[in-house]
N, C-alpha and C positions, 0 to 999 in steps of 0.2 A: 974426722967427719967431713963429708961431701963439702963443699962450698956449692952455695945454692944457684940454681940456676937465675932465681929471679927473689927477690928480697923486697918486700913493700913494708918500711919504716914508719911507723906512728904516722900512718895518712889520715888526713882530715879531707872532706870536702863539705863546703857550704854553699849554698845557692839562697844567697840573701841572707835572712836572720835563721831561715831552717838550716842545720846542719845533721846532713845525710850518715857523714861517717864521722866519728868522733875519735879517731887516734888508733887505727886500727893497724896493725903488724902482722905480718903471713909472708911464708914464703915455700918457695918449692926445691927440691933437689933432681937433678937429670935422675933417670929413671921411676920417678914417684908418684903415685898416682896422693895427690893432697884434697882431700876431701872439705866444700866450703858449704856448709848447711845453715841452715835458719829459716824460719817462718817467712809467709808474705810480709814487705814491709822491713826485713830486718836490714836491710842495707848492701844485701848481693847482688844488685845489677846494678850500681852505682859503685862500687868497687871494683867487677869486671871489667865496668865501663873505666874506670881509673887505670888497671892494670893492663889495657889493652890500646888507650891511648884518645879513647871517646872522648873523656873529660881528661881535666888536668886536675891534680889534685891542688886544695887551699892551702895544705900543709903536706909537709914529710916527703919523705925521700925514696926515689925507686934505684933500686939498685938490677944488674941484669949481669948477669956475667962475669961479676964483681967491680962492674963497673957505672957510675951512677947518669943515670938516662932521664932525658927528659924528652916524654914522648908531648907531640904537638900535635898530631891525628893517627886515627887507624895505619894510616900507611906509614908511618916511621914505626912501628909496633910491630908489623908484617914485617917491615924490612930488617931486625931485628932480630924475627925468628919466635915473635909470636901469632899465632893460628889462636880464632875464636871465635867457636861455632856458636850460633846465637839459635834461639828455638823457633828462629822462623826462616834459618838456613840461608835466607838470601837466593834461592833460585829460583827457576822459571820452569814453572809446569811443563807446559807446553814443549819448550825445548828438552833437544837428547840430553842422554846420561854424559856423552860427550862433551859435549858445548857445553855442560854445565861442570864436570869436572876442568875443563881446563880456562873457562870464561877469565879473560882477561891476560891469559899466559900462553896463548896458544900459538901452536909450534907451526914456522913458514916454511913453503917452500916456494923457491925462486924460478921466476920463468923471464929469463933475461931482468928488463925493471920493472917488472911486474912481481908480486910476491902473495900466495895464498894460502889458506890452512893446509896444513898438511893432514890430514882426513887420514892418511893408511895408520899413521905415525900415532896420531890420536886415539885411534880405535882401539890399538895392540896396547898401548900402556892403557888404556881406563879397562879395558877387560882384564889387565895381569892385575891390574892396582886391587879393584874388585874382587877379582877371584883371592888373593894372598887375603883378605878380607873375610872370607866366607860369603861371599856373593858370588853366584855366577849368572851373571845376566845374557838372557836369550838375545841378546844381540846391541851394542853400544846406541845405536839409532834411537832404540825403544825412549819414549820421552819421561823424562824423571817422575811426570803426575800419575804414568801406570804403575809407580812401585810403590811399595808399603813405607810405610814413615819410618821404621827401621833401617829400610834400605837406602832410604833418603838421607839418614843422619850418618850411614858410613858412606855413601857416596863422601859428601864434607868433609867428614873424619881424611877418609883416604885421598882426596884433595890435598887437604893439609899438611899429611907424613907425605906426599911427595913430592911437592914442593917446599922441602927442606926445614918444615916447624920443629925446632927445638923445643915451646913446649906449648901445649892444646889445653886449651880452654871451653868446656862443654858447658854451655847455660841450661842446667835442667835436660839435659838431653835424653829422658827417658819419662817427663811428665805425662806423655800423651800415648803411650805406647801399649801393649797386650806385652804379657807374660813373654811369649816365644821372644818376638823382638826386644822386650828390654835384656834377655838373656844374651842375645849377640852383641847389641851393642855393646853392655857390659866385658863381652868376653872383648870385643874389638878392643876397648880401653887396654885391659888386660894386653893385645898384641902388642899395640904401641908404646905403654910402658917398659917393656922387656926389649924392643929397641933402643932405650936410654932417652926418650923424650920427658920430660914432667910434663904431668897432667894436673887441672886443676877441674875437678869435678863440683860443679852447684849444683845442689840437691837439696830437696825439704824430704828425702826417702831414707830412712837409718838402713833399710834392709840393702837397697841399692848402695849405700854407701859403704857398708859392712862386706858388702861380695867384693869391692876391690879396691876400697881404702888402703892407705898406709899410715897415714895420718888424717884427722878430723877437727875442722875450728868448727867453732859455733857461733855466729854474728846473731846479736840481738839486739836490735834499736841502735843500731850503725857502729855498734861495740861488739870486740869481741868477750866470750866469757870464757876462753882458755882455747889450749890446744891441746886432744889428746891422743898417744900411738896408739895403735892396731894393738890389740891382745890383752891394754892396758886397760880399757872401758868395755862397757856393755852396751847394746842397742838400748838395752832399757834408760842405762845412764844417760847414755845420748839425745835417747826420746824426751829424756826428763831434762834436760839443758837446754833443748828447742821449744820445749815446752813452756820455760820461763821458771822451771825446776820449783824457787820456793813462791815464786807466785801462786805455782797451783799448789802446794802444800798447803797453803795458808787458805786458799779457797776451799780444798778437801774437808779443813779442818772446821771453817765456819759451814758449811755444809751440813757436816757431821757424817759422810760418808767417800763417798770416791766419785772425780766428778769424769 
């Protein structure tokens, strides 16, 4: 079996006497798209935020590479080799598709001691990064707020596979989306996968999770209720594990019908 790219050990985190995540375990393999679902509330952006380096956990142990890490901010995370797209992407309307894929790593050139973006250099890689993407944008200038929210979430994506992420992290990256576009993203997931990145997909959508899952946890109330492979479960099963499974049983039942 793979040895995992990133391994997160009975993590706990507490913020006072609330505690968020109660002992939770997950992990990813290079090339796997690992699917993280549960309801509002259930403890996936507090987990994210753990395995990406937001928060520090109370408890337990991250492991990366088979080696055990302790992340101290976002950027020891990045440096790392993990990428995580948040669902409010971090950019700037206004600015190009440019500036926004390379903000913060952007490539100089030297004019004696003087030193500037290099603008040719930037264009040709965010139009190749894009198009390999299923995007081909009328031109790198165009500013990120004229494109559709699909194309906004691989712009990110495609950010992240080229600046060398090992493995991508999507928060919900298809809640706010139309049909067509959660269909590319999805396939995008799909590209980057099959580069050998792991992916770790949050979602409260069994149907999104089911077109490119490999694996599925399910967090409820900052616990997990198992993990299970592709082929092995049904969306219905799944539906009914995010749902709080015998919670609603026992409501159907005092009901007396289906709720």
């Amino acid at each position: 079996m793979t040895t995992p790219l990133i391994e997160m050990k009975n993590i706990e985190k507490h913020f006072g006497a609330v505690i968020a995540l109660g002992g939770v375990s997950f992990d990813v393999r290079p090339g796997e798209c690992h699917c993280l679902l549960g309801d509002n509330g259930a403890g996936k952006s507090t987990f994210i935020k753990t395995m990406s380096g937001v928060h520090k956990p109370s408890k337990g142990t991250i492991m990366f590479e088979g080696k055990e890490m302790s992340f101290n901010s976002p950027r020891d995370s990045m440096n790392a080799g993990i990428a995580t797209v948040y669902q409010d992407l971090a950019m700037i309307p206004l600015m190009s598709v440019t500036r926004n894929f390379w903000m913060g790593n952007e490539p100089l050139k030297k004019f004696g001691p003087f030193s500037m973006m290099d603008f040719k250099k930037a264009n040709e890689v965010t139009m190749t990064e894009m198009k390999k993407m299923g995007i081909n944008l009328r031109e790198p200038g165009q500013a990120v707020g004229t494109l559709s929210g699909g194309e906004r979430q691989t712009v990110a994506i495609a950010r992240a596979v080229y600046f060398g992420a090992k493995l991508l992290i999507l928060d919900e990256p298809t809640s706010a989306l139309g049909v067509r576009q959660t269909a590319n993203v999805l396939a995008n997931i799909d590209k980057v996968r099959k580069q050998g990145i792991g992916v770790v997909f949050i979602t409260h959508n069994v149907r999104h999770a089911m077109a490119v899952g490999d694996r599925f946890t399910v967090l409820n109330r900052g616990k997990t209720l198992g993990t299970a492979v592709k082929g092995e479960i049904t969306p219905e099963e799944l539906q009914d594990l995010m749902a709080g499974g015998q919670e609603l049983a026992t409501l159907e039942g005092s009901l007396g019908g289906t709720v």
